[in-house]
C-alpha positions as CSV (number, residue, x, y, z in Angstrom):
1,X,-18.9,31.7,-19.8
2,X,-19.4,29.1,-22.7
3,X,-17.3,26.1,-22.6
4,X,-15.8,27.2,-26.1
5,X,-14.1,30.1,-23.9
6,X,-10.6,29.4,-23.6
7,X,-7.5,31.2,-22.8
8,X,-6.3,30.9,-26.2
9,X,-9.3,32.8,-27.4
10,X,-9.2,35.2,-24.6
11,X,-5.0,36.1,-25.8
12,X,-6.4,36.1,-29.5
13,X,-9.6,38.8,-28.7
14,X,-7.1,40.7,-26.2
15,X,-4.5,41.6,-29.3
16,X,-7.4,43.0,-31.0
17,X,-8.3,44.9,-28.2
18,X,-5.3,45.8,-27.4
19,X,-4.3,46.9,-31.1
20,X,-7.7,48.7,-31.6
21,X,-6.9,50.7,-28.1
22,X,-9.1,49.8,-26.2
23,X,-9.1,50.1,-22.8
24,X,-10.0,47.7,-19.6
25,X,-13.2,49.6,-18.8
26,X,-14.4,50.4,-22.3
27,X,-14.2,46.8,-23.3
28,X,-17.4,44.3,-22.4
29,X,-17.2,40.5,-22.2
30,X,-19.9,38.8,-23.4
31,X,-20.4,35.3,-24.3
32,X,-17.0,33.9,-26.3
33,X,-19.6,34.2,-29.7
34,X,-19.6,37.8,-28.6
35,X,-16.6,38.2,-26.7
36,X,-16.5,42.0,-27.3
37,X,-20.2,42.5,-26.5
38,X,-20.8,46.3,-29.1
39,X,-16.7,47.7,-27.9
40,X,-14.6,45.5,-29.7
41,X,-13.1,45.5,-33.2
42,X,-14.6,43.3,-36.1
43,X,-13.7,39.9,-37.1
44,X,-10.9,39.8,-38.9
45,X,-9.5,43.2,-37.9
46,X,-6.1,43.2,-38.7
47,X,-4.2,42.7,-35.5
48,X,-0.1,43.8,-34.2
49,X,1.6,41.7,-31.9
50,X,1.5,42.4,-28.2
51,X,4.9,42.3,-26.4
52,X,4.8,40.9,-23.0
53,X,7.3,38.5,-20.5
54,X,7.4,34.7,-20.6
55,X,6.6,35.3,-17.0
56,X,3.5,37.3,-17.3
57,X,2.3,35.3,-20.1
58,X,2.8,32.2,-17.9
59,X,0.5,33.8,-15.1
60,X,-1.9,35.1,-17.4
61,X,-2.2,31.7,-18.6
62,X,-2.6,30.2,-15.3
63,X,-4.7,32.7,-13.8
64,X,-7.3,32.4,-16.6
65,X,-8.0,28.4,-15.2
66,X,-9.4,30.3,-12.3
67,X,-13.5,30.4,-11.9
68,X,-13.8,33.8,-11.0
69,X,-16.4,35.3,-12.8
70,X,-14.7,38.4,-14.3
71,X,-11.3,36.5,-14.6
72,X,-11.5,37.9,-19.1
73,X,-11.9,41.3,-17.9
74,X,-9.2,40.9,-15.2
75,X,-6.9,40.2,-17.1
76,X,-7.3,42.1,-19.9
77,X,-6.8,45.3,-17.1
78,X,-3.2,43.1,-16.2
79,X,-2.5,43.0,-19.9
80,X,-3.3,46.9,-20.6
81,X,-1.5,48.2,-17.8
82,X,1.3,46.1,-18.7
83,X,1.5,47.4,-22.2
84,X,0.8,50.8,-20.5
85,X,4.3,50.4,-19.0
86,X,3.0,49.8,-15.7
87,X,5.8,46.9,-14.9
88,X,4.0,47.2,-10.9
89,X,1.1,45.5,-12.2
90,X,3.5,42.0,-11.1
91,X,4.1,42.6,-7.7
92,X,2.1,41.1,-5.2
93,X,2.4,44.5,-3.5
94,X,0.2,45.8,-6.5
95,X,-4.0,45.4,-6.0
96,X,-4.7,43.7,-9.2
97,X,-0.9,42.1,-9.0
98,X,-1.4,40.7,-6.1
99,X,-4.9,39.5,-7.4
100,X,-2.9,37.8,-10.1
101,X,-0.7,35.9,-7.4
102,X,-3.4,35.0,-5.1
103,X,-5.3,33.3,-8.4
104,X,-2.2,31.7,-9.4
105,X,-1.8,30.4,-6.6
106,X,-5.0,29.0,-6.1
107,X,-5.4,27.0,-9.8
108,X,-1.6,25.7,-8.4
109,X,-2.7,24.2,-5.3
110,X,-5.9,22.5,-7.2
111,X,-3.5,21.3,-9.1
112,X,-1.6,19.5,-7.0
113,X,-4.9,18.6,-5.2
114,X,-6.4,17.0,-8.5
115,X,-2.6,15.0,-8.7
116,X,-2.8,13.7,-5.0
117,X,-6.7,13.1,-4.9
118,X,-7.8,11.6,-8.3
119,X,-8.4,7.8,-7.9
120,X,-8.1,6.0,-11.2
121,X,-10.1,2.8,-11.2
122,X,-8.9,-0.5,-13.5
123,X,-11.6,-1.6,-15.9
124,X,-12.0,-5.6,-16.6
125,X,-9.4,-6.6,-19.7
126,X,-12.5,-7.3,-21.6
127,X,-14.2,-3.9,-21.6
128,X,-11.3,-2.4,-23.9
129,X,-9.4,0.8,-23.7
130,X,-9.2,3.1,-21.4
131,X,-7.9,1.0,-19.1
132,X,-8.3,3.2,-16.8
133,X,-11.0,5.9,-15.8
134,X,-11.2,8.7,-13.1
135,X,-13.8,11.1,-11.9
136,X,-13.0,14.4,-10.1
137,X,-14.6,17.6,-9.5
138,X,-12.2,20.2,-9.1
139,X,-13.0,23.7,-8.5
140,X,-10.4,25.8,-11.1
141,X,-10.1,24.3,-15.0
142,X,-7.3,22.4,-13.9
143,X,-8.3,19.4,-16.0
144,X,-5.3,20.3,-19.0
145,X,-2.4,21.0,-16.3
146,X,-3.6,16.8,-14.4
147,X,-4.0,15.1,-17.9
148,X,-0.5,16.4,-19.1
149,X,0.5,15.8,-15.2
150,X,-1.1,12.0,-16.3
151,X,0.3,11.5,-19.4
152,X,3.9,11.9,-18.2
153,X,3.2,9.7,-14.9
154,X,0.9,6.8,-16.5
155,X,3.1,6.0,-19.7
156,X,1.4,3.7,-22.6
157,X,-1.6,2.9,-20.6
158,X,-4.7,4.6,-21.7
159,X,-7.0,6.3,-19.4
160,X,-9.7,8.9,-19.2
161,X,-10.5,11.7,-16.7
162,X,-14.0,13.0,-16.5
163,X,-15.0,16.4,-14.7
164,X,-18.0,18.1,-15.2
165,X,-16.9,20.2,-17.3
166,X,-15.1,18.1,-19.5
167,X,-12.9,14.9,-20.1
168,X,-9.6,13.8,-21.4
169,X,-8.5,10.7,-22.5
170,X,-5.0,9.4,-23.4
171,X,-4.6,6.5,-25.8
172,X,-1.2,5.5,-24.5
173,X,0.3,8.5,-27.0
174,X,-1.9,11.2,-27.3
175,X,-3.8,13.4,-25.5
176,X,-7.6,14.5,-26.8
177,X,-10.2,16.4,-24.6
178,X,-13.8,16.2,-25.3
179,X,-17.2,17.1,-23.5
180,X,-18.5,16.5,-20.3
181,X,-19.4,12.8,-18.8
182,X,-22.7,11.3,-16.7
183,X,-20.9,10.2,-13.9
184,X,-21.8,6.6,-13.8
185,X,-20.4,6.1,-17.2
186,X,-16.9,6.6,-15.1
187,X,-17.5,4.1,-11.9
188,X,-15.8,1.0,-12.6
189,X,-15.5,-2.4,-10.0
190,X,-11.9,-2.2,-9.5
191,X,-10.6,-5.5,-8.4
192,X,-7.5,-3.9,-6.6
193,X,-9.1,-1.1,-4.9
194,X,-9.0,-3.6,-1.9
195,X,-5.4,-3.9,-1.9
196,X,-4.9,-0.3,-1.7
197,X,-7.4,-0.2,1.0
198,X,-5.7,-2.6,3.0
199,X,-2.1,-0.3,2.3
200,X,-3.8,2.7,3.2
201,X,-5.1,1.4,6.3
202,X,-2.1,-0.6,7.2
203,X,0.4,2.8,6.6
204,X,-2.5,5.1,9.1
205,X,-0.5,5.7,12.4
206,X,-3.4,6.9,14.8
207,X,0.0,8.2,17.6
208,X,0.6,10.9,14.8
209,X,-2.9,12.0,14.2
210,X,-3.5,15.4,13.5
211,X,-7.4,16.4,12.6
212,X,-6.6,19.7,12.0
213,X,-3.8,18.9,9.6
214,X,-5.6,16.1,8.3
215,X,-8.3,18.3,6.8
216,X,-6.3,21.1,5.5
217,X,-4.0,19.1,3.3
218,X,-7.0,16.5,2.5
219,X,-10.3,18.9,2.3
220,X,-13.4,17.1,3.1
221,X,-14.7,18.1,-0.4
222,X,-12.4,16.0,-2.0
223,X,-13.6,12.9,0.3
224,X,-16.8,11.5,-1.7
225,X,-14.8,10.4,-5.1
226,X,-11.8,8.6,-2.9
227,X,-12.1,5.3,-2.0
228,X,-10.5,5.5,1.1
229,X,-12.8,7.9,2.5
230,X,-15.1,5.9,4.3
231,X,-12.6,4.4,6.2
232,X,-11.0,7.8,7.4
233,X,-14.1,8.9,9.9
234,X,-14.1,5.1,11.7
235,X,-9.9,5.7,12.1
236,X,-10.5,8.9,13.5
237,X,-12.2,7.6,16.1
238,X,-10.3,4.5,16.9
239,X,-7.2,7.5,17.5
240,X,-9.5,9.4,19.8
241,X,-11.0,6.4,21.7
242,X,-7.2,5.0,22.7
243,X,-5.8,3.6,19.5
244,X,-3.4,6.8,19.2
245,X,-2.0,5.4,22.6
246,X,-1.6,2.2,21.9
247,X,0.6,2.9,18.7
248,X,2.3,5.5,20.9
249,X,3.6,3.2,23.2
250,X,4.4,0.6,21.0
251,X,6.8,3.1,19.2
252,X,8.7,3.8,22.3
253,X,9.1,-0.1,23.3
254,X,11.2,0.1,20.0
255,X,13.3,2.3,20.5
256,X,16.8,0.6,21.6
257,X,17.7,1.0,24.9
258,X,19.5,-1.0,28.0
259,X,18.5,-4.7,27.8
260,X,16.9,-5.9,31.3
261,X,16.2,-10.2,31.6
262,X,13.2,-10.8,32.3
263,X,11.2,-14.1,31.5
264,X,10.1,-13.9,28.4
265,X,6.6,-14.9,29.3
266,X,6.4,-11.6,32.0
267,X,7.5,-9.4,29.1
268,X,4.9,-9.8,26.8
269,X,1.4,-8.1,28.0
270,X,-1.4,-9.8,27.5
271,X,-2.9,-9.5,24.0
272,X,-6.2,-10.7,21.9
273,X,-5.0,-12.7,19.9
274,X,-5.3,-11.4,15.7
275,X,-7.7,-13.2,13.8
276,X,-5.7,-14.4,11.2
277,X,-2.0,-15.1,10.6
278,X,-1.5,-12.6,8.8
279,X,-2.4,-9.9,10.7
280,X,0.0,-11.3,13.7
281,X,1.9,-9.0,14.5
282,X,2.7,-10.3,18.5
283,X,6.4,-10.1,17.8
284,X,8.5,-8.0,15.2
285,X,9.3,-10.7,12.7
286,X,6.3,-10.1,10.5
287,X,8.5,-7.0,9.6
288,X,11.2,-8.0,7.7
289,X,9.1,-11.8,5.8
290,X,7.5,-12.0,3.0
291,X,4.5,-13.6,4.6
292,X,3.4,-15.9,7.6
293,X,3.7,-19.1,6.4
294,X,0.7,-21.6,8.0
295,X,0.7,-25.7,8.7
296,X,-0.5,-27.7,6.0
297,X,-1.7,-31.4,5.6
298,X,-5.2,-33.4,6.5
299,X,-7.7,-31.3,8.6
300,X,-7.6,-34.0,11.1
301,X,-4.2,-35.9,11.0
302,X,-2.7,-38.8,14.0
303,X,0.6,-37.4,13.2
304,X,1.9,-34.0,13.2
305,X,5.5,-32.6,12.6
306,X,6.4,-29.4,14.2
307,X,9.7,-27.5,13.0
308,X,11.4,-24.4,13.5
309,X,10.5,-22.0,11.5
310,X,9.9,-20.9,7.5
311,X,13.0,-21.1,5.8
312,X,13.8,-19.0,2.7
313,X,11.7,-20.4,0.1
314,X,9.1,-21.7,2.4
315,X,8.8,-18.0,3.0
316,X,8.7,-17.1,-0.8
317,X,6.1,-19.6,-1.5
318,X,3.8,-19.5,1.8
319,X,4.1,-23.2,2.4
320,X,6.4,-25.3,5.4
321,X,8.9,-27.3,4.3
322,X,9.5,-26.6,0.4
323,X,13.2,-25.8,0.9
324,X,16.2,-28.2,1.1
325,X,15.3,-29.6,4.6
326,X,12.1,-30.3,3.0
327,X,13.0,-32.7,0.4
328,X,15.6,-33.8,3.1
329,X,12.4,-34.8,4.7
330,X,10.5,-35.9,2.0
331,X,13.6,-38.8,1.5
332,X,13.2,-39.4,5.2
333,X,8.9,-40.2,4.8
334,X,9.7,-42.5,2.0
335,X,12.3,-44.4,3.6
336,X,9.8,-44.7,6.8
337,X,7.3,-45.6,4.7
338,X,5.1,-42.4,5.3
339,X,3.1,-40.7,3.0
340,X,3.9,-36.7,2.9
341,X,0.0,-36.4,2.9
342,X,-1.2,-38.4,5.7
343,X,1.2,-35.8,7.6
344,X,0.2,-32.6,9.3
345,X,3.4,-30.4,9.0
346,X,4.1,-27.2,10.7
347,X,6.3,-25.0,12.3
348,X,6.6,-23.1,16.1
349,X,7.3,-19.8,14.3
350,X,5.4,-18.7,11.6
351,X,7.5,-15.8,10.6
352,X,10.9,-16.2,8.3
353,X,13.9,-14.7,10.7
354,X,16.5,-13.8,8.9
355,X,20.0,-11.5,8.1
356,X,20.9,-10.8,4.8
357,X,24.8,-12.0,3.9
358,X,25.5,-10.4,0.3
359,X,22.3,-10.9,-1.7
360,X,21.8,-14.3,0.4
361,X,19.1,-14.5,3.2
362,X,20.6,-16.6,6.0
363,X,18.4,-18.4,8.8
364,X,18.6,-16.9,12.2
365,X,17.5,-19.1,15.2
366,X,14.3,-17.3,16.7
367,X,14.6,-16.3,20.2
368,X,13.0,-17.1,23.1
369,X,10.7,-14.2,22.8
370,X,9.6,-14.4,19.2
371,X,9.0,-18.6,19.6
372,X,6.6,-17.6,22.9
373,X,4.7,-15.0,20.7
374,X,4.0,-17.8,18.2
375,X,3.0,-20.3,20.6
376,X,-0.7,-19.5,20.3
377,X,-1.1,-20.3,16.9
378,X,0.5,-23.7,17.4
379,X,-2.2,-24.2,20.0
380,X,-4.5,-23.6,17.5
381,X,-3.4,-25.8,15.3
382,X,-2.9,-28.4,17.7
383,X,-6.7,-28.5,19.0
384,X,-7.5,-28.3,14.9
385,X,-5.7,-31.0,14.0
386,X,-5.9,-33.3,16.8
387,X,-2.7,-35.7,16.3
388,X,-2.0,-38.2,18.8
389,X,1.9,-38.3,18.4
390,X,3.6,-35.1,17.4
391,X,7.3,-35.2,16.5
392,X,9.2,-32.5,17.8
393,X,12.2,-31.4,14.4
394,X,14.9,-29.8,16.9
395,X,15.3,-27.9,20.2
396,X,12.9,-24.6,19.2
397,X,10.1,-27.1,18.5
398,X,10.7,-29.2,21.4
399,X,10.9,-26.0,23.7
400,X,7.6,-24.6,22.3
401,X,5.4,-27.7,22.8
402,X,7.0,-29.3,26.2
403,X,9.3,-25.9,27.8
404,X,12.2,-24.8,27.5
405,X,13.8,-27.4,30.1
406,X,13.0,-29.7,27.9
407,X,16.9,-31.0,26.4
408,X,16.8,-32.4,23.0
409,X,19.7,-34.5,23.5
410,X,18.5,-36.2,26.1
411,X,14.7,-36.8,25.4
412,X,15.7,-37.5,21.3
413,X,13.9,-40.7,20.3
414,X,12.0,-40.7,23.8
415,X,7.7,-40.5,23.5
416,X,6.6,-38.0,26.5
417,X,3.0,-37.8,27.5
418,X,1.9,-33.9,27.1
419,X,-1.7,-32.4,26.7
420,X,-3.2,-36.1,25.6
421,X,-0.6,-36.7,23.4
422,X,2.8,-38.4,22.5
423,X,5.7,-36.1,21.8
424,X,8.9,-37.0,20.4
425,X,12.2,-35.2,19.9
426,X,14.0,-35.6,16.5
427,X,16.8,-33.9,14.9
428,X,15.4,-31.4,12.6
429,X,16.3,-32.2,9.0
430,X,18.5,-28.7,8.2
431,X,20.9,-30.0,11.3
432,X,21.2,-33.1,9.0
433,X,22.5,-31.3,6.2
434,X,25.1,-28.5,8.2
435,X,27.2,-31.7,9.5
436,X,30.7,-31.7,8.0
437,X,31.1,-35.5,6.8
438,X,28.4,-38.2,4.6
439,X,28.9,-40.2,7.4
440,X,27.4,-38.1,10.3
441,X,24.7,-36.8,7.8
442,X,23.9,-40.6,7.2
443,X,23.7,-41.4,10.9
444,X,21.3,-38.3,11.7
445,X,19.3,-39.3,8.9
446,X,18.9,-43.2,9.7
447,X,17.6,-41.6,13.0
448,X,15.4,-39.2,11.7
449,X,14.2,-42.1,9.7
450,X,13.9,-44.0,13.2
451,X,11.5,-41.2,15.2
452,X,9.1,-41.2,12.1
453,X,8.6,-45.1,11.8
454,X,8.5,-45.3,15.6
455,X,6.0,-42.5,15.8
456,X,3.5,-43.9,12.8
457,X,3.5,-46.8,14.7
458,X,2.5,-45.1,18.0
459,X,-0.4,-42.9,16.1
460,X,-1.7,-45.4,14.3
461,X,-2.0,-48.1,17.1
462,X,-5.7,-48.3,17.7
463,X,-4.9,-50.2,21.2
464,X,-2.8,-47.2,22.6
């Protein structure tokens, strides 16, 4: 059928018909120049109005977006026997009613498949409007039903959908349709795409996996234009090759249950460890933080400082000691007479654990569990960096890099020998600033002040 064929010519040709009497089988549908083919009435017969429901006219309308080849002639038989007073000719229980439903249907579920499966793709700022272009091949004219579906859901940004049949583009106000595209005039090198990519992989639970379901709500057709496609087959086959178990059993050590001691070291299987920080995800704090928040300072440094863990805004911002504590410590280098750069800083856990209190986020001591998890990447770090003293900032550090025997109150200001280097317990600076009275913050400061002069000296003496 010509691409002028519409179903707003079909409904105008069909009052004609309809008004000149003719009937379903006496009527031949041409091309839309010559719709009637030698049965219909001239142009510019005068024409009455055909009475029909808002319901059937709705259908009609829907049905007419499907690509069945006699879908005009179809539904000019619906239309006939309707005016014929046939009122059966809407119930699914009907042959050509329940024809109508089955292709109403169909152009429904495409779509809804055109809305879940089209994959806009952001064009650089400098390459002008639309800001956003789409291909997609669906298999009903659905293209008018998605660009309205669009307009609605994409607001003032402007966008265009190709199909081969057509395109539609949306300035940010107005809809326009137009002819068909090449294409490669719609691929675009979306600097996002990766993002989603890493959301869509990151949301894939392989313990849940069902093939069979998988393809009949996402039809393979659809796979070539999505960008997540290729990654679907290789996921597949993770799930089959053990992945679905893994991710199984993980789920049911979540589930809350009686708590049993055991060492903390015995409870947590063996595991490779990720290859980056951010993809930890050894213990469940990486759940509720913003991000893992890595040491910072000289690549190779005599003197490292190893705290807690991320406080609030060190966890906003993705850098260690940035918060409170940290210019706490900053006052603390100058008075010692240490340069914030010449020091490797750190923390035993990389992971912000917190509860929220009103619209606050309130630090929560990590346990044993979560520090041992994080112990690996401190490790790391360590055998990076190299330091030859390493100042322990309160009890969680200190139990990370020397056990948790280790008392802070009675090794505080004290260098031990550990792995080929000096460690030495200090107050950690947030202890400074909970303590009720100037004078006891004064005294834990002057002390903190103490550890880091007396462990300069140690790293930087050449005879040691």
């Amino acid at each position: 059928m010509s691409a002028v064929m519409d179903f707003a010519a079909w409904r105008g040709r069909a009052r004609a018909l309809l008004a000149a009497g003719v009937a379903p089988q006496d009527a031949q549908w041409g091309s839309a120049d010559d719709l009637f083919g030698g049965g219909g009435p001239e142009h510019g017969t005068h024409t009455s109005a055909a009475r029909i429901s808002g319901k059937l006219l709705a259908m009609l309308e829907q049905a007419a977006c499907h690509r069945s080849e006699d879908r005009w002639a179809f539904l000019y038989r619906v239309l006939w026997r309707w005016q014929q007073g046939q009122r059966d000719v809407m119930s699914a229980a009907d042959e050509d009613g329940a024809r109508l439903h089955a292709m109403v249907k169909t152009v429904r579920r495409e779509a809804h498949k055109m809305h879940a499966f089209l994959r806009f793709r952001e064009r650089p700022e400098d390459a002008g409007a639309p800001r956003f272009i789409a291909w997609f091949e669906p298999e009903h004219d659905v293209l008018r039903d998605a660009a309205a579906h669009f307009a609605q859901r994409m607001g003032r940004h402007s966008w265009l959908i190709a199909t081969p049949q057509g395109c539609a583009v949306w300035d940010g106000a107005c809809l326009a349709y137009g002819p068909p595209l090449p294409r490669e005039a719609c691929e675009a090198r979306d600097s996002g795409e990766a993002l989603w990519l890493a959301y869509y992989r990151s949301t894939f639970n392989p313990a849940r996996l069902n093939p069979d379901a998988l393809t009949m709500h996402m039809p393979v057709r659809y796979w070539k234009n999505l960008p997540e496609a290729p990654l679907i087959p290789a996921m597949l086959s993770e799930a089959a090759s053990g992945a679905s178990r893994l991710a199984q059993a993980g789920a049911v050590g979540a589930r809350g249950g009686k708590a049993i001691a055991l060492d903390a070291e015995k409870a947590m299987p063996p595991r490779a460890l990720p290859h980056t920080l951010d993809d930890c995800r050894r213990c469940p704090l990486w759940r509720n933080a913003t991000q893992a928040v890595p040491g910072c300072g000289p690549a190779r440094a005599p003197l490292m400082l190893v705290g807690e863990q991320p406080g609030d805004q060190e966890d906003l911002a993705g850098q260690p000691f940035v918060g409170p504590a940290g210019r706490l410590l900053d006052d603390a280098f100058a008075r010692a007479g240490i340069g914030r750069d010449e020091v490797y800083l750190t923390n035993a856990v990389k992971h912000f654990k917190w509860e929220a209190r009103g619209k606050r986020r309130l630090h929560r001591t990590p346990a044993q569990q979560e520090a041992a998890a994080c112990r690996a990447w401190l490790e790391q770090e360590l055998a990076q960096v190299q330091p030859r003293v390493v100042v322990a900032l309160g009890a969680t550090a200190l139990a990370s890099l020397l056990g948790t025997e280790a008392r802070l109150n009675d090794l505080r200001g004290v260098p031990v020998q550990s792995g080929g280097r000096l460690v030495i317990p200090a107050w950690h600076p947030a202890y400074v600033l909970r303590l009720p009275d100037r004078e006891a913050q004064a005294a834990a400061f002057d002390d903190i002040v103490r550890v880091l002069r007396q462990a300069q000296a140690l790293a930087t003496d050449t005879h040691r």
